[in-house]
N, C-alpha and C positions, 0 to 999 in steps of 0.2 A: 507443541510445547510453547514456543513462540507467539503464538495466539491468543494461549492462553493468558499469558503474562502481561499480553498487553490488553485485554480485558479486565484483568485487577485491576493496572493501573488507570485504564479509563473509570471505574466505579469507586476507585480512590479521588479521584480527580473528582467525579461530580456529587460525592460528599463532604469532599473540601470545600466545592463551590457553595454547596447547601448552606455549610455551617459558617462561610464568610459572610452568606445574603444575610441571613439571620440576624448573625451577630452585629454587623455595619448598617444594614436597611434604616432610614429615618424614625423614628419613633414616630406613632403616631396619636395624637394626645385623645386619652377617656372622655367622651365627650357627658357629662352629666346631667340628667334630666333636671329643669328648674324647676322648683317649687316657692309657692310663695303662699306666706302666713296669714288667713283672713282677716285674723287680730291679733291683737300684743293683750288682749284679757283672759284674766286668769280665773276658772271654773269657781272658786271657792271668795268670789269678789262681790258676788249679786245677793242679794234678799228679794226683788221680784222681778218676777219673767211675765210676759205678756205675750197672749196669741193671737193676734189677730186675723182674721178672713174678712173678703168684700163685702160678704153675702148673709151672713151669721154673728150672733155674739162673740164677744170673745171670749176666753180662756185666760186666767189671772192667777197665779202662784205666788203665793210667801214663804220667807222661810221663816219660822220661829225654834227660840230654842236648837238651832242646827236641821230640824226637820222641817222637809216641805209639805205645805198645803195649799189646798186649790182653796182661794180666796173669792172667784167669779165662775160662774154664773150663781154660785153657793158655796160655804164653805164647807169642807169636807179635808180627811185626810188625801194627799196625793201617794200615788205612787211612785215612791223614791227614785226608783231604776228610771224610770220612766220621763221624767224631768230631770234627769241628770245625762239622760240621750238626747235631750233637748238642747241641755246646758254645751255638751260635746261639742257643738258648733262652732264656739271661740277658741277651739282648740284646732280646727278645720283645717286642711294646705291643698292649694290649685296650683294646676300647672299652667294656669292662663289667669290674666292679670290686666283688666284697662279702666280707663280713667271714663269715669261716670259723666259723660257729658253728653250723650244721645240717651236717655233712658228708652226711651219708645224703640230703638233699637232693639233692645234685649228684652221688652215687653215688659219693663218696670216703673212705665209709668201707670201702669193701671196693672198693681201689684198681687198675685195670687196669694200670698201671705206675707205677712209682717212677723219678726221678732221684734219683742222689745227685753233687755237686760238688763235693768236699772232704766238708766237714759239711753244704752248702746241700741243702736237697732239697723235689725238686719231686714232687706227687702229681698222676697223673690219673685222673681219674674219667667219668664218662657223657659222653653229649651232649645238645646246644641242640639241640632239634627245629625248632627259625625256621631256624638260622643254618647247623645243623651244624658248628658249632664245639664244640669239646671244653673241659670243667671241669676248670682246672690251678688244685692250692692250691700257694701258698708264702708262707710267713713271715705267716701266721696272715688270707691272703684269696686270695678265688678270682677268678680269670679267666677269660675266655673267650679260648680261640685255635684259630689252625689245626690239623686233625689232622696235615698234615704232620710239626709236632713228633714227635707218638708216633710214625709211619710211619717215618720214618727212624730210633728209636731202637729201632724191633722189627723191623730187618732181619736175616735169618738170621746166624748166627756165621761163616759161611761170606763172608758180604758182605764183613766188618771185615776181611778177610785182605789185607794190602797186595799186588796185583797183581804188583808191580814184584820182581823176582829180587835184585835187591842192596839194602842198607840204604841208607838217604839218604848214606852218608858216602863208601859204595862209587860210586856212580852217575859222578864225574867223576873217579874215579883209574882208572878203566879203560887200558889204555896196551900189552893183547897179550892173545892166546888160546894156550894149548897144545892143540892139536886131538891129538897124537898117536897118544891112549886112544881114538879112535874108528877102527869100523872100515875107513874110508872112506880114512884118513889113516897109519895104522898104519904102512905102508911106506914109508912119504916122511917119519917122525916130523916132520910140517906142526905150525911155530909160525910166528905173524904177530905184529909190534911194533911197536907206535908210537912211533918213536926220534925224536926234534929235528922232530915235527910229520909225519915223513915216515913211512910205511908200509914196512917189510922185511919178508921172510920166507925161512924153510927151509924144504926145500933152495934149495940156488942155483940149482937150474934153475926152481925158480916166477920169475915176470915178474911181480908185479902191478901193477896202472896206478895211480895215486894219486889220481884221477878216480874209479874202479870201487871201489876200495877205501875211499874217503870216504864213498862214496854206499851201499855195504853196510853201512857201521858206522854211521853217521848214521840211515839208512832202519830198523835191526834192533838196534841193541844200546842205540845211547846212551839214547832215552827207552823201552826195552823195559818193556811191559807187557801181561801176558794177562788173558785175560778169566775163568777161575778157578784157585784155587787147594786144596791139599788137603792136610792133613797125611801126612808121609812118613816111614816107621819103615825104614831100610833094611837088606833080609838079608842078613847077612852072611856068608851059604854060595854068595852067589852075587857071580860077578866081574865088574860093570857096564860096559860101555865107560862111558868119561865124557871129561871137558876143564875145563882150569883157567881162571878168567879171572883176569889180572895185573893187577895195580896199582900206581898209581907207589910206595906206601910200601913196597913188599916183598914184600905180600900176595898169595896169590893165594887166591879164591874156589872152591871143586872142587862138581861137578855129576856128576850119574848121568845118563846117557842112559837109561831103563828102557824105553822105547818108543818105537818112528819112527810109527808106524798103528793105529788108523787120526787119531790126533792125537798130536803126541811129548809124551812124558811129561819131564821133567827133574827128579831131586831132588836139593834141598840139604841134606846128610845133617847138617850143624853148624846147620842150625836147624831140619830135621824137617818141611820143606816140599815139596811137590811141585807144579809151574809145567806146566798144560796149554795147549799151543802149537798153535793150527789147525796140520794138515800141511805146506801152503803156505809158508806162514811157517818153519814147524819147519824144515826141506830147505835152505832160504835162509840161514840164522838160522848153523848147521852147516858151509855149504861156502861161505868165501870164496873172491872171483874170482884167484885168486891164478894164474893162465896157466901150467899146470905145461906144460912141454914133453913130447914124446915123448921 
């Protein structure tokens, strides 16, 4: 019994001890990792980017009207997302920070790419063999950061090409197709419109359902985008089928059908591009459900 008692008291005893270490022991301060800001510029500040490499042309961006385009090596729409991963970089934070006074050190004197943002310009140079992070100077010190940055700003020329067939302005004034100029259509001269929300078309013997006909436009045209694109010089000895797309301001859009197979080809002859469409898609894309009667 004896024994016992004084076994409580000993495990009384050495969780009192516990609970004084605890409570009295020195604090010991959060030690926080530093970071530090590559720039003090703000994403929505620039109208042109420039890409430079040693070995190659460079890669030139403007913005007009809010939207970017590739200005060099040709002009062309850009792909938005796409220089806007570029732009990301003044947004940047390293945990390592020193004063640019060795370049050749960090292998920035003889630079693997250049940024330029307006006047801002970022240089990069080698890599961290610890980290694998990449040596970027700007405004007179170096950092270390992800290679992502360069990776995404040395994507082929072919990358920057905005996917999408119409300009951002075009995208939601769509409002009818003239199919006519294709061959498929030629005899029915088939136009579809989107009048007071509702779907028509010619002739009058097409039926289309407005169910069928939401879910075609919806499904293919409204967020339409391929997955490449190519410059498109069109000849003019030869006579394309093609088809216009209307818009509510007046406008219409005009496209070359150049090939159905074995992926359709489509060019926009007013800005020198050419839209490759999987088959599948292409066929669909082409022949709305429009219920032509016998």
């Amino acid at each position: 019994m004896k024994s016992r008692w004084l076994v409580n008291v000993l495990l009384l005893l050495i969780v009192l001890g516990v609970g004084a270490f605890i409570k009295f022991r020195p604090q010991q301060e959060i030690v926080k990792a530093t970071s530090y800001e590559v720039s003090s510029l703000k994403l929505s500040s620039f109208n042109n980017v420039s890409v430079e490499f040693p070995t190659k042309a460079p890669i030139a961006f403007e913005k007009v009207d809010g939207y970017w385009y590739i200005a060099k090596p040709y002009k062309a729409r850009a792909d938005q997302m796409l220089v806007m991963r570029i732009l990301s970089l003044v947004a940047a934070k390293s945990a390592q920070k020193f004063p640019a006074t060795d370049l050749a050190q960090f292998g920035l004197d003889q630079p693997k790419l250049k940024l330029k943002f307006d006047d801002a310009e970022f240089v990069f140079g080698t890599f961290n063999p610890v980290t694998s992070e990449q040596y970027v100077a700007h405004d007179n010190h170096v950092y270390l950061l992800p290679v992502s940055y360069a990776e995404s700003a040395q994507s082929p020329l072919e990358e920057y090409l905005d996917k999408t067939p119409f300009k951002p302005t075009e995208q939601k004034k769509i409002v009818g197709f003239d199919l006519s100029h294709l061959e498929q259509w030629e005899e029915v001269r088939l136009n579809v419109d989107l009048i007071d929300g509702k779907w028509t078309a010619s002739p009058a013997k097409a039926k289309p359902t407005q169910k069928e006909m939401n879910e075609w436009f919806d499904s293919l045209w409204r967020n339409i985008s391929v997955q490449r694109v190519t410059s498109y010089t069109p000849d003019r000895k030869v006579a394309y089928p093609s088809f216009e797309v209307k818009l509510s301001d007046g406008h219409k859009v005009h496209f070359d059908k150049i090939q159905e197979s074995p992926e359709l080809l489509l060019g926009r002859p007013d800005e020198g591009m050419m839209y490759h469409v999987p088959p599948d898609i292409g066929f669909s894309l082409l022949n709305p459900p429009v219920n032509l009667g016998k």
